[in-house]
C-alpha positions in Angstrom: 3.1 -3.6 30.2 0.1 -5.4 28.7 2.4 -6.3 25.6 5.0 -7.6 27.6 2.6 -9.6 29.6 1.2 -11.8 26.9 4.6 -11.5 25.1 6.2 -15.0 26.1 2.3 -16.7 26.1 2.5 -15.3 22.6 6.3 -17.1 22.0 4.9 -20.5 23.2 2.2 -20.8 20.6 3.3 -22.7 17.7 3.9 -21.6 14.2 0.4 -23.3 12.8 -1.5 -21.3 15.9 -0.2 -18.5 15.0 -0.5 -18.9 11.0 -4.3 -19.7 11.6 -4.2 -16.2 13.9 -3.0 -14.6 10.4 -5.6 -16.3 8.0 -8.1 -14.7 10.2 -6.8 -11.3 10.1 -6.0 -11.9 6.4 -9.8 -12.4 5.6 -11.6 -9.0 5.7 -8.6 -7.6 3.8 -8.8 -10.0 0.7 -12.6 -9.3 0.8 -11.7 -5.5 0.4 -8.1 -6.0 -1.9 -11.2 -7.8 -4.1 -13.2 -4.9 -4.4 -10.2 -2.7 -5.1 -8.7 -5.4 -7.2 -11.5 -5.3 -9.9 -10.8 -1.5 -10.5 -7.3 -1.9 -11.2 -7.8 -5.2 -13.9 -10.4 -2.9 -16.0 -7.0 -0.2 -15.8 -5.1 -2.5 -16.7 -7.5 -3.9 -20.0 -7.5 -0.3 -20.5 -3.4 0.2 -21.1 -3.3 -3.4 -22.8 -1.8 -5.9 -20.5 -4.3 -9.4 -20.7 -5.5 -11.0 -17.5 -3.1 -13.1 -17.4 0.0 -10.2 -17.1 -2.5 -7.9 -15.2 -2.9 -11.2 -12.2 0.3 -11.5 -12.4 1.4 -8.3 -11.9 -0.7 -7.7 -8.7 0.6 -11.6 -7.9 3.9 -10.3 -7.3 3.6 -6.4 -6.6 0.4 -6.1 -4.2 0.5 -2.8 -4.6 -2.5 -0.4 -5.6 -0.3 2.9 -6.0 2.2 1.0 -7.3 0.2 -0.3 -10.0 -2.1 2.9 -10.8 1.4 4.7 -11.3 2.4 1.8 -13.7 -0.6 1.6 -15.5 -0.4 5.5 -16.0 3.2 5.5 -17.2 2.4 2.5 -19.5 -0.1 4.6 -20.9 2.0 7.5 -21.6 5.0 5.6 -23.3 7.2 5.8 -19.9 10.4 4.3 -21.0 11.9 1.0 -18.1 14.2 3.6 -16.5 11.0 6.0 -15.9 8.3 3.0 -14.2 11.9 1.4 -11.9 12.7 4.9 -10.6 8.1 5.9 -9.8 7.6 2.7 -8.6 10.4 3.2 -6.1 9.1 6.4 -5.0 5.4 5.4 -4.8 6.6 2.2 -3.0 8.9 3.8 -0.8 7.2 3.5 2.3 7.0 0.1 2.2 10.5 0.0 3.3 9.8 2.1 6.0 7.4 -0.3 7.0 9.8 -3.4 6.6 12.6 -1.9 8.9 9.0 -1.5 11.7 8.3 -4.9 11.1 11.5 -6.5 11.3 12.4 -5.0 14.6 9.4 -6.3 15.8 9.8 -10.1 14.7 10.2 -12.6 17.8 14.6 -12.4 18.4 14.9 -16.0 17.6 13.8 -16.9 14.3 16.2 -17.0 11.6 16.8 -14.2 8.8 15.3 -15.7 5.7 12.0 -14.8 7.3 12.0 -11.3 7.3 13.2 -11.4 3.0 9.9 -13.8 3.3 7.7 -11.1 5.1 8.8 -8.6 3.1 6.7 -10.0 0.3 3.4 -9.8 2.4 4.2 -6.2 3.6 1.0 -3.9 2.5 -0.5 -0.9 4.3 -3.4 -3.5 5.6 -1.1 -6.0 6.6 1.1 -3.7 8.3 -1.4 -2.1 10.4 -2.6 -5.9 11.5 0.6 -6.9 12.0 2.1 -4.1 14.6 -1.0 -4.7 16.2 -0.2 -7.6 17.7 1.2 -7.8 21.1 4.5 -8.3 22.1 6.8 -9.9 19.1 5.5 -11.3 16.1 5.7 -14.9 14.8 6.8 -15.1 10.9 3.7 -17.4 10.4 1.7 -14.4 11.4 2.6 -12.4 8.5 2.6 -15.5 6.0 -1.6 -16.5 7.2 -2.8 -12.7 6.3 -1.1 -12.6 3.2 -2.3 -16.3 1.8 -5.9 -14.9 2.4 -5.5 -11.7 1.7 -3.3 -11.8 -1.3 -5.6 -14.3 -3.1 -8.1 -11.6 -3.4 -6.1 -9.0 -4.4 -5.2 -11.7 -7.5 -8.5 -12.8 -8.0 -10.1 -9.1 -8.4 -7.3 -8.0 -11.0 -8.3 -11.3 -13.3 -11.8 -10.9 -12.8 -11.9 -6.9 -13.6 -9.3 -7.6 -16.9 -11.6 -10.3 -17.6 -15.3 -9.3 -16.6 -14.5 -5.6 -16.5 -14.7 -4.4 -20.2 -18.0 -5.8 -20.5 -19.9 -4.5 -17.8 -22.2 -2.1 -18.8 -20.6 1.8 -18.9 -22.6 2.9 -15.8 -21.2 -0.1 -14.0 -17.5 0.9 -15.5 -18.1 4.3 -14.5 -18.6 3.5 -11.0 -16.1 0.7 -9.9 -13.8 3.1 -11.7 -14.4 5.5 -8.8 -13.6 2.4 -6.1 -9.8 3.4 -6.4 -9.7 7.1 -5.7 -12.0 6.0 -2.8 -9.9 3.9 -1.7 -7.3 6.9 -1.6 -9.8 9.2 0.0 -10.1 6.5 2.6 -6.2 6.2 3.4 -5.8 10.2 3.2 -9.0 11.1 5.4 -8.6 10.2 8.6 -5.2 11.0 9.3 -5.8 14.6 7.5 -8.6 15.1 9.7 -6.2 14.7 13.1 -3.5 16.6 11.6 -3.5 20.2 10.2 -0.5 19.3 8.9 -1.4 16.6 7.0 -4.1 18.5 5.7 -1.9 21.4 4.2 0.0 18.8 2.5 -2.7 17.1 0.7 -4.1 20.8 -0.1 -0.9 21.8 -1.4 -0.3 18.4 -3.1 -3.8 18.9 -5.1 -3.4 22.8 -6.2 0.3 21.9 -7.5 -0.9 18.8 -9.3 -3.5 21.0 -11.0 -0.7 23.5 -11.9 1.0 20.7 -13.5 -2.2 20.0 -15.5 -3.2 23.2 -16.5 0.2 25.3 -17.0 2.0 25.1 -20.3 5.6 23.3 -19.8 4.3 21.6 -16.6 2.0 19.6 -18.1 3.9 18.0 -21.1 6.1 16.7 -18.1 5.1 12.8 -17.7 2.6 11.6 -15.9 5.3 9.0 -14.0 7.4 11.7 -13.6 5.1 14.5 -11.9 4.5 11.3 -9.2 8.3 11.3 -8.2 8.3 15.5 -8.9 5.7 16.1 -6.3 6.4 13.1 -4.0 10.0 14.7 -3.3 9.2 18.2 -3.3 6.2 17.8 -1.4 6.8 15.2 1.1 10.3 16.3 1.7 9.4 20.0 2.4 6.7 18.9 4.9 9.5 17.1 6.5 11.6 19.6 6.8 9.2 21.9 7.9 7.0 19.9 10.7 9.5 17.0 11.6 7.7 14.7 13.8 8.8 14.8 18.0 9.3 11.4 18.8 11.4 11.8 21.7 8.5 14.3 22.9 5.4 11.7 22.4 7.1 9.4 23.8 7.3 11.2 27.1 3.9 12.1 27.2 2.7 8.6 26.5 4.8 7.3 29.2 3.5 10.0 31.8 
């Protein structure tokens, strides 16, 4: 009710409100894309790629996952067909996120924005983004990524640039800012759900069996991504599919 309340206040505001509204949201999430950022330009100086390609890469993926995975299966010798088809997988819920988004964008603005939103859609952004009430304005979306995307630019130069000559204990530790930054994401939500947790369980004892057992490990590192990402995720679906219909209810009652 509250949503639909503030929903045609919300319409009335013009595109510049709302892109300001954006920038604002945008600006704790470059300051911690930065942060992030700076890990994944020392990978990337690591597997070869200059500041310049490493910048550019994050310019037009802005995707941490993504780009771990891509880094890993440059350094393997991954062939083209290898990265396209784990950078789908990694990336796929992105698209999940897109068809969210789009259902949510105000009825009356014209297609080309959502293929212009889709550009800006992160985890972060997401979560800003569906938190707004009622329907979203285009602009929205277009503010957080101008300030949140510049950080996420400016860290992977920096770390590709500054990165390799930090001292090694330095290295050492904003080398661990990534897999925090997973531990962050996978957490919370594991510490709600049981289920949740039994997948990342399983997920980690299957990855070491890949590591450690003879014929699973010469299996690519890009490949052991989409491997696990299917079996894994797709059996938990199977197994515990989520009750929509059934939350629903309650949260109406």
């Amino acid at each position: 009710m509250e949503a639909q309340k503030e929903g045609p206040q919300q319409a009335a505001l013009p595109g510049r409100t709302w892109f300001l509204h954006g920038m604002k949201a945008g600006i704790p999430i470059g300051m911690g894309y930065f942060a992030v950022a700076f890990t994944l330009g020392i990978a990337a100086r690591k597997v070869g790629l200059s500041s310049v390609q490493a910048g550019f890469m994050s310019a037009t993926m802005l995707a941490s996952a993504g780009q771990f995975a891509g880094f890993g299966a440059l350094a393997s010798g991954a062939g083209y067909l290898e990265m396209v088809v784990t950078e789908i997988v990694v990336n796929l819920r992105y698209l999940l996120m897109s068809g969210a988004l789009s259902q949510k964008v105000m009825r009356d603005k014209p297609f080309f924005h959502r293929l212009l939103m889709a550009y800006g859609v992160t985890d972060e952004i997401f979560a800003v983004s569906m938190g707004v009430p009622g329907r979203l304005h285009p602009c929205f979306m277009y503010g957080a990524a101008a300030t949140a995307a510049p950080g996420w630019v400016l860290g992977t130069v920096l770390g590709a640039l500054l990165g390799m000559i930090l001292p090694a204990r330095a290295m050492s530790a904003m080398g661990v800012a990534l897999y925090g930054m997973f531990l962050a994401i996978v957490i919370p939500p594991a510490k709600k759900s049981r289920i949740i947790a039994g997948v990342v369980i399983v997920s980690m004892a299957v990855s070491g069996l890949f590591a450690g057992m003879p014929g699973l490990r010469q299996i690519s590192s890009g490949f052991q991504v989409i491997i696990l990402t299917i079996l894994i995720s797709g059996g938990a679906a199977m197994l515990f599919p989520v009750q929509e219909e059934k939350e629903e209810t309650k949260d109406e009652t």
